[in-house]
C-alpha positions in Angstrom: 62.4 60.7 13.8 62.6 57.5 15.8 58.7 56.5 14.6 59.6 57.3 10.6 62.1 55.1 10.8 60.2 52.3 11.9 57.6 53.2 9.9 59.9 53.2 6.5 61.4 49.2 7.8 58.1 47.9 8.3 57.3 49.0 4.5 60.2 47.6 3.0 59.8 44.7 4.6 56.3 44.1 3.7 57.5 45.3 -0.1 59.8 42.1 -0.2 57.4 39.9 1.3 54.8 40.6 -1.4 57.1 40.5 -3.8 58.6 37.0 -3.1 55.0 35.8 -2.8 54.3 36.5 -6.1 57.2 35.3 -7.5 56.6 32.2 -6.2 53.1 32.4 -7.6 54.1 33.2 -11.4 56.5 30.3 -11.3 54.2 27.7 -9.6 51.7 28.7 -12.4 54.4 28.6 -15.3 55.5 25.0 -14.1 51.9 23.8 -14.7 51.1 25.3 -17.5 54.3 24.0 -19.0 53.5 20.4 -17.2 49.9 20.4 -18.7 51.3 21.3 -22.1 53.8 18.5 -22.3 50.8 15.9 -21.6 48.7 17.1 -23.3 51.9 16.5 -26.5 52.2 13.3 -25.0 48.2 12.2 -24.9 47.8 13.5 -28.8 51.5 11.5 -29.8 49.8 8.3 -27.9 46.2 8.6 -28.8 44.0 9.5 -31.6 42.1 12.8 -31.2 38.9 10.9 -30.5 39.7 10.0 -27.0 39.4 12.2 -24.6 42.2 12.9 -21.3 38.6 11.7 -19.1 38.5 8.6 -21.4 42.6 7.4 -21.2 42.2 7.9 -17.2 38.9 5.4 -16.9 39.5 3.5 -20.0 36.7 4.0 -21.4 35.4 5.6 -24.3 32.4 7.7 -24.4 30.9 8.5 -27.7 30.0 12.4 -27.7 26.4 12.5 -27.6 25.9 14.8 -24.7 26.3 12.5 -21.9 24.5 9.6 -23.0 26.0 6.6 -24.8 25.2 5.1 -28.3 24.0 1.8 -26.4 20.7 3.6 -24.5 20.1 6.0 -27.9 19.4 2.2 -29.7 17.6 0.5 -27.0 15.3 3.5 -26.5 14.7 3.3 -30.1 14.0 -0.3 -30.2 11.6 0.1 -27.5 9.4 2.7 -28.9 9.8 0.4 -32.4 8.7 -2.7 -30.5 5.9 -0.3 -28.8 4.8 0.5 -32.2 4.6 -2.4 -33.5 2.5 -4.4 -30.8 0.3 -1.3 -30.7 -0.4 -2.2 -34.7 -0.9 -5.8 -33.9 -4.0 -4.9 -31.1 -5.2 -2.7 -33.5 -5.0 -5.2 -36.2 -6.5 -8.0 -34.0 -9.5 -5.9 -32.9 -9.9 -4.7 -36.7 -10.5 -8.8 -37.4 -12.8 -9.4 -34.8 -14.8 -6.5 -35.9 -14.8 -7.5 -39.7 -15.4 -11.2 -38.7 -18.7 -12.6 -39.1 -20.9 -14.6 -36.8 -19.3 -18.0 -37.3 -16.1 -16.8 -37.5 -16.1 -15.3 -34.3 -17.8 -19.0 -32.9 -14.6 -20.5 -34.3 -12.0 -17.7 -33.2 -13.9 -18.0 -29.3 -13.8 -21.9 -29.3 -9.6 -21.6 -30.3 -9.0 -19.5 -27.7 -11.0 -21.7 -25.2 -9.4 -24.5 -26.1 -6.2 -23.2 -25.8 -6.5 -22.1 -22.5 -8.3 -25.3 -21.2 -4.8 -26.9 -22.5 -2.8 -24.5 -20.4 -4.9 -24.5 -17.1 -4.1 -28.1 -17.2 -0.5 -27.9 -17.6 -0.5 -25.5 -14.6 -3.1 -28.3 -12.8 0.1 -30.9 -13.3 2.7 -28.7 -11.2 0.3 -29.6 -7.9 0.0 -33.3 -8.3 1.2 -34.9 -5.2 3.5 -38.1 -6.2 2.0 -41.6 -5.5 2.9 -43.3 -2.2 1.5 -45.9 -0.6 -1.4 -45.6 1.2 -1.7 -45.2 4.7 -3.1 -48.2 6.9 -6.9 -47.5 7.2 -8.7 -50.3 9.1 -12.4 -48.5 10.5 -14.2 -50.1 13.5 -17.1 -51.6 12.2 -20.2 -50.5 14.0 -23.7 -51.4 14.4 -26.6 -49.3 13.3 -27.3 -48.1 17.4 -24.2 -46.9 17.8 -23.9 -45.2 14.8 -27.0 -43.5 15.5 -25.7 -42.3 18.8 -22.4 -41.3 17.5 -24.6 -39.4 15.3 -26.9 -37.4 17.8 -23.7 -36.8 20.1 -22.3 -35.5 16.8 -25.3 -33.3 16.5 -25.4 -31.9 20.0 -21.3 -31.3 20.5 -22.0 -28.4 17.6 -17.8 -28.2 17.3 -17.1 -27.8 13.7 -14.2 -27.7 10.8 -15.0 -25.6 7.9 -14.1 -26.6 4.3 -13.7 -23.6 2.3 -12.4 -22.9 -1.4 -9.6 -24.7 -1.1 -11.0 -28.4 -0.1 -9.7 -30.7 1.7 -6.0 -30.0 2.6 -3.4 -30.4 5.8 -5.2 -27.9 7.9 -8.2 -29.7 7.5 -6.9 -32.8 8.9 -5.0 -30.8 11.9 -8.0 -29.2 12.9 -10.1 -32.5 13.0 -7.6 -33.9 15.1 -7.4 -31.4 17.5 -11.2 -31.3 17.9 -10.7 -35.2 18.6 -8.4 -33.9 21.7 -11.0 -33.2 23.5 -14.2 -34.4 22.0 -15.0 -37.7 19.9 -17.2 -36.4 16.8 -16.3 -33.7 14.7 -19.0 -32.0 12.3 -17.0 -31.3 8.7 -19.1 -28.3 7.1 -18.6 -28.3 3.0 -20.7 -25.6 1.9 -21.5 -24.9 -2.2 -19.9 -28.2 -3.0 -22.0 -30.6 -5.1 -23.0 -33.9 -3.5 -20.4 -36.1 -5.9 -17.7 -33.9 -4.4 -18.6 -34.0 -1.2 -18.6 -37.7 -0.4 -15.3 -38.2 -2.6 -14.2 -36.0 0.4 -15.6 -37.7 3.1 -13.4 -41.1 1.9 -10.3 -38.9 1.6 -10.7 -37.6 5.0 -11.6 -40.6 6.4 -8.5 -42.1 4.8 -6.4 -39.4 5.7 -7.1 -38.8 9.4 -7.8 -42.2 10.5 -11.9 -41.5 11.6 -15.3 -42.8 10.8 -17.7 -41.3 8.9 -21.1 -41.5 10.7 -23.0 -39.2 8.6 -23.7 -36.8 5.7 -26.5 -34.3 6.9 -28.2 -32.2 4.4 -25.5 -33.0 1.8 -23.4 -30.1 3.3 -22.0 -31.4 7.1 -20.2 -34.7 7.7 -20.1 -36.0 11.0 -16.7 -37.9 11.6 -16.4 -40.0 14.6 -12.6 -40.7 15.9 -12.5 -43.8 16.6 -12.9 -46.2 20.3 -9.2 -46.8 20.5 -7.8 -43.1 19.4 -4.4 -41.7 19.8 -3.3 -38.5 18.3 -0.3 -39.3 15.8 2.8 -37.7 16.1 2.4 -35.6 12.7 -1.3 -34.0 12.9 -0.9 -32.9 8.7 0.0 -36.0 6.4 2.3 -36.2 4.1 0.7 -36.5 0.9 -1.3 -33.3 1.2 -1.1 -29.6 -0.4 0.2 -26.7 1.9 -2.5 -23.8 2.3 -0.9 -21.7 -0.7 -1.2 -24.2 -2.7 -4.2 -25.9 -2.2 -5.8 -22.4 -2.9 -4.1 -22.3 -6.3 -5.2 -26.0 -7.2 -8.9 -24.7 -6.5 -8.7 -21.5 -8.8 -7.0 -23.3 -11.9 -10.4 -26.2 -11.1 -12.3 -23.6 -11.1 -11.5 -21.8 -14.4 -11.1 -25.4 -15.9 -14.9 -25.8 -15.2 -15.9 -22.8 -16.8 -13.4 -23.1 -19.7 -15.4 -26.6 -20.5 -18.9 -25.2 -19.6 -17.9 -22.4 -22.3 -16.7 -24.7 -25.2 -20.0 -26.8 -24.3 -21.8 -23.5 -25.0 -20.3 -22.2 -28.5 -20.2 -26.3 -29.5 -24.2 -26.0 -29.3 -24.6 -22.6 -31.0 -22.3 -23.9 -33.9 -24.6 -27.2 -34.1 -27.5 -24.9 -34.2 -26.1 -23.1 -36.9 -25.0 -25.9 -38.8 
């Protein structure tokens, strides 16, 4: 008797439990739903039906095109239009090129060369260095013995700077100067320059490092001599010289000048042959 007692309280109580519980439940649920209903009066009194609850909370409006706005849609479109049309203009240029005859093509080739000769040298301007004045240059004058001397020392010593693509640059004057360190000659190796170009670079070196030139061998190696009373300057790259980077630039835009011109020399000549 005592056990079915217990057994009927613990029921009841658990009835009442579950039965508060869900009481709770329905009237949590019937307070939001009524909550939700009275915004949702207040959003379509305050706003037009256009505008989304997402859009009053960010503030701003998204136009319904599947999650993507009316702004991408046009630019997309204005790409593939702007595609289209400079796929038509190739076409249309190599169309003209084929239908053009032999002179006409001359012509069109000699334009096109001239207009990039015009813009190589606008590019050639940015790497101009600005005019200062020139540094104090005052070479030892010597006799014909001791140049030759100077000249087999220069010879024997086989220490060397090499001139590459770029020419004559800042490097090349800091490596001349620390070959003078320790010996006095210095052999200046300018390979597949022509001979014009390569003494217009033996003055600039010898104005810009302060040496002697003792001798162009084979139109390819200078020998540079330092100098009886030497001292290594403070600064081993001068002022008024390119930077590696740059100097490599300068050299590429010379060099497509130089064929540019070489090319406009060559349809000139067919078109005087022609007549």
């Amino acid at each position: 008797m005592w056990a079915l007692r217990n057994f009927q309280r613990h029921c009841l109580k658990q009835m009442s439990f579950l039965h508060r519980r869900n009481f709770l439940v329905r009237d949590v649920s019937l307070h939001t739903q009524s909550s939700n209903y009275i915004m949702s009066i207040q959003l379509r009194i305050t706003y037009p039906p256009s505008i989304s609850l997402l859009d009053c909370v960010t503030g701003s409006r998204l136009m319904s095109t599947g999650g993507r706005s009316m702004r991408s849609k046009v630019e997309k479109r204005m790409q593939r239009e702007a595609g289209k049309t400079l796929r038509e203009m190739r076409r249309a240029k190599k169309l003209r090129k084929k239908l053009m005859t032999e002179d006409e093509r001359l012509i069109y080739n000699l334009r096109r060369a001239k207009k990039k000769v015009a813009l190589l040298l606008q590019k050639l301007k940015k790497y101009e260095l600005p005019e200062l004045p020139a540094p104090r240059h005052d070479p030892e004058l010597l006799t014909s013995e001791q140049l030759q001397a100077y000249k087999k020392i220069g010879f024997r010593n086989r220490n060397y700077v090499p001139v590459g693509v770029r020419g004559v640059f800042g490097g090349v004057v800091q490596n001349m100067h620390l070959h003078w360190k320790f010996h006095e000659t210095v052999q200046v190796c300018c390979d597949n320059f022509p001979k014009e170009k390569i003494r217009e670079m033996a003055t600039m070196l010898a104005r810009l490092s302060g040496g002697i030139v003792v001798n162009i061998h084979n139109v390819k190696t200078i020998i540079m001599f330092r100098g009886r009373n030497y001292r290594q300057p403070k600064n081993l790259i001068p002022i008024n010289t390119l930077t590696k980077r740059k100097a490599l630039f300068k050299a590429r835009f010379e060099q497509a000048l130089e064929s540019q011109k070489l090319n406009i020399k060559k349809i000139e000549q067919q078109l005087r042959r022609k007549g």
